[in-house]
N, C-alpha and C positions, 0 to 999 in steps of 0.2 A: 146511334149510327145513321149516317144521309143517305138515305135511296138516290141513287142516280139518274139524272131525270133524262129520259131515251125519247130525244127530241126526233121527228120525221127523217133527219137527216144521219142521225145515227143509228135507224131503226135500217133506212138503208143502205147503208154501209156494213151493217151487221147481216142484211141477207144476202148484199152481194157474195160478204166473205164466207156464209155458214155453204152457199151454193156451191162458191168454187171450191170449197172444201170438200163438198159432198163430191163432188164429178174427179176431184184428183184422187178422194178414197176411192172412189169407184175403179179408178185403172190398178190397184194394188194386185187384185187377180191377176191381171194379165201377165202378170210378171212371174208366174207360176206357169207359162205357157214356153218362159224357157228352160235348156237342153241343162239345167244344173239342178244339181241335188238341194232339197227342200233345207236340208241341213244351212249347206254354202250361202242361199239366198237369205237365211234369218240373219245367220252369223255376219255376215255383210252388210245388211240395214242395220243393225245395231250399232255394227261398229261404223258406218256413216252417220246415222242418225246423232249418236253421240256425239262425235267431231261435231255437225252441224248445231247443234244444242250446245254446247260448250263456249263454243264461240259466240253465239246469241247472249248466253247468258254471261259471260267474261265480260260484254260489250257493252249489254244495256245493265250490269249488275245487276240483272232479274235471278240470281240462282239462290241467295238466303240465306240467311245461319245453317251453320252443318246442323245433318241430322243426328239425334242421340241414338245409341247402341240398339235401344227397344225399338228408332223407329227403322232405321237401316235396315232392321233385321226382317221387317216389314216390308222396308224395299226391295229386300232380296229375294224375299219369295213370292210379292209380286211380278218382279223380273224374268223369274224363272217360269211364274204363270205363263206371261208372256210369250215367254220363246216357246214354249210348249203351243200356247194357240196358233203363233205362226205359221211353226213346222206343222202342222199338223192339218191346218187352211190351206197351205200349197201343196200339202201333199194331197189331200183333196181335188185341189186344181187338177192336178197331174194324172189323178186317177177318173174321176169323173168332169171334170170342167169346169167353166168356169160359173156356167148355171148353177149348177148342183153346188159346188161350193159355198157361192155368195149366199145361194136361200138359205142353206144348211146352218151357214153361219147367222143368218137373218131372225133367227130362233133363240137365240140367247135373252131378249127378254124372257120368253115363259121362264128358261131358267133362272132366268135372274129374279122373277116375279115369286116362283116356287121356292129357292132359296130363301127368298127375304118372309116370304111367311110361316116358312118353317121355323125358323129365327126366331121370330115373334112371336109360333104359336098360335097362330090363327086360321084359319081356313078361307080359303080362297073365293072369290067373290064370284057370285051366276058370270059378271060381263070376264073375269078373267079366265073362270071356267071355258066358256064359251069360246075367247077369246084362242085359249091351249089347244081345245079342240079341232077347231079351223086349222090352226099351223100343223098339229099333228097328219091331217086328213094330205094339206096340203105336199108335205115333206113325203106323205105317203107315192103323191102322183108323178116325184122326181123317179121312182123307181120303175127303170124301163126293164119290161118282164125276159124283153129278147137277148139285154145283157148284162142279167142279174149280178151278175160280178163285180163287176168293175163299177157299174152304177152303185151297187149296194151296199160294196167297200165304202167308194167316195162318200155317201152320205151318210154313212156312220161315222167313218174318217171326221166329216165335216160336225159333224152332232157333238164330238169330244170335241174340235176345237169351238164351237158357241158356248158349251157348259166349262171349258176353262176361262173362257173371256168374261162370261159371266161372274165365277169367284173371282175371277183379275177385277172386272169392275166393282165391285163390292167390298173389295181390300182397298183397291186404289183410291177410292172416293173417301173411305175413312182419312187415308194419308195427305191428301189435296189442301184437306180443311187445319193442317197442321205444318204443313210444310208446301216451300213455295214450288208451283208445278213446274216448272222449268228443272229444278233439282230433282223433284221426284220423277219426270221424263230421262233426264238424263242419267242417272240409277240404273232407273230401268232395264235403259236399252245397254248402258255397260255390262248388266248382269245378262244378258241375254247373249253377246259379244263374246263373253268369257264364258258363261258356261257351255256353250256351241262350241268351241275354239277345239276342246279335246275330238268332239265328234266328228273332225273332217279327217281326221287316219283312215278311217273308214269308211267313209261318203267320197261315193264315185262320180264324174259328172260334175269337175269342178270349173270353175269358169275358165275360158281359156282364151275366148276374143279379147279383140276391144270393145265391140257390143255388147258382149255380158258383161266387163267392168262398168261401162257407159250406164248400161240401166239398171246396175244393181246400185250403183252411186245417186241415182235419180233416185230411184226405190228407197232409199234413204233420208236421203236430204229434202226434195221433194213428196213424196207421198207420206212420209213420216212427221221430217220436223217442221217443214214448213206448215203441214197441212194440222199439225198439232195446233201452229203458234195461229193460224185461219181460227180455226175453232175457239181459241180462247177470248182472240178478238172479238169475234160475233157472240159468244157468252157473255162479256159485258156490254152487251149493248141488244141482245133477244133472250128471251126464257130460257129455261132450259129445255121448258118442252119442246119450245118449236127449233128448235138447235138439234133436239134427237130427232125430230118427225122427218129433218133434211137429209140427216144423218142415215137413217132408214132407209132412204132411197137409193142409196148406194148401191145391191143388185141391181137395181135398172140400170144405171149407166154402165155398172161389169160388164153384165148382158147384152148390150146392145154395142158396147164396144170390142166386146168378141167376138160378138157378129159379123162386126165390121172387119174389124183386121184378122183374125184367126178363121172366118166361114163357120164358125158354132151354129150350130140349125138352130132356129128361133122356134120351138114346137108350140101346139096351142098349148099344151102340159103345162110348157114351162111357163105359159102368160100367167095361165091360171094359178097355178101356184104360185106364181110372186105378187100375183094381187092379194092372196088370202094371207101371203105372210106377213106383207109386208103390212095390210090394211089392220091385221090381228096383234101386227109387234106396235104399230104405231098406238093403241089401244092399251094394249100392256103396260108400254113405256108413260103412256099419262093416269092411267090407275097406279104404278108405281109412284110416282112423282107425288100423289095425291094422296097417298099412302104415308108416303115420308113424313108430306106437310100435317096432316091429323096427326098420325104418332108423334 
């Protein structure tokens, strides 16, 4: 097999895209700041995301050989991972912000780190140890003692949807390496589409502007598919590590662009705790990596 050789020029091109990738993940929060049911907003990315993906891959014939029955079955309950993290990240939003969210979610490496050596059957390393620690201490300082409620929902809220994303990662990456991503994205986010679709009888708070259709379509097509097809771009052309390390940063731009448009107070709390988490995930995500490559 030919390694491809990631000349200066596509070493830049790959950080332009992995950056603008990182700063459109980062506004996904925001979109949990609106007046509609966490349910409505999944079920809605999916089904744009989809459309948007379909047509990509109809276009450039990036979608593949169908998947066989075992892997499908594969994609469905990563799907379902999926929409589960979603729902569950906005609901977060909704409940504690869009701070507490993104950190909360910012945590999914240790689980993801935990998982994979449980798997393996090994025990954890001093730097990963370490590493768990920080983020735990860190997640601890999100909890504002004056309003335990809602703060303490949210980050619990938010802790289930990192340790789902995390089994989503962990499934989906098996799949990637078998089936072409474009297909297993669009899957995905069909299963995610459909199995929402029954839960809006019930989900109140459904959209009813033209602004909520505007940015739930954006929230789709944008911060989903496009920001998908970003990242794979700059995967063939930067590591992986440093593709996750950009990736990572994604509460900071939440954060500061909740700031901006929503007035979220910036607390010292929250600086400090997105430095520990994010400094601790970015740590994690390259002892994982490192991990892989030895095993």
């Amino acid at each position: 097999m030919v390694t491809p050789v990631r000349t200066e020029e596509t070493q830049r091109s790959g950080l332009i895209a992995i950056n603008l990738a990182a700063i459109i993940f980062g506004t996904a929060a925001l979109y949990g700041k609106l007046d509609i049911s966490p349910f409505w907003i999944v079920m809605m990315r999916g089904t744009f995301a989809s459309i948007a993906i379909a047509a990509v891959g109809l276009l450039s014939g990036g979608l593949g050989l169908r998947p066989t029955i075992a892997q499908l079955r594969g994609l469905l309950v990563t799907g379902i991972l999926l929409a589960i993290h979603w729902v569950t990240f906005f609901e977060s939003v909704q409940l504690a912000g869009v701070a507490v969210a993104t950190l909360t979610f910012a945590v999914f490496p240790l689980f993801t780190v935990l998982l994979v050596t449980m798997k393996a059957r090994r025990r954890p390393s001093l730097l990963e140890l370490g590493a768990g620690l920080a983020i735990i201490l860190a997640v601890a300082l999100l909890v504002d003692a004056k309003d335990s409620n809602a703060q303490l929902t949210g980050v619990i809220v938010g802790l289930g949807s990192a340790l789902c994303f995390a089994v989503f990662g962990i499934k989906a990456q098996i799949l990637t390496t078998e089936i072409q991503p474009l297909m297993v994205s669009l899957i995905q986010n069909l299963t995610v589409a459909l199995c929402l679709t029954p839960t809006l009888v019930f989900s109140s708070h459904a959209p009813h502007t033209t602004t909520d259709w505007v940015c739930l379509m954006l929230l789709g097509v944008v911060t989903t598919a496009f920001m998908h097809q970003l990242y794979l771009f700059a995967l063939k052309r930067l590591s992986a590590t440093t593709c996750s390390g950009f990736i990572a940063l994604e509460p900071v731009y939440a954060i500061v662009f909740a700031a901006i448009f929503f007035g979220e107070p910036l607390t010292r709390w929250v600086v400090v705790s997105a430095a520990f988490i994010i400094a601790s995930s970015i740590v994690l995500l390259r002892a994982e990596r490192v991990t892989v490559v030895l095993d």
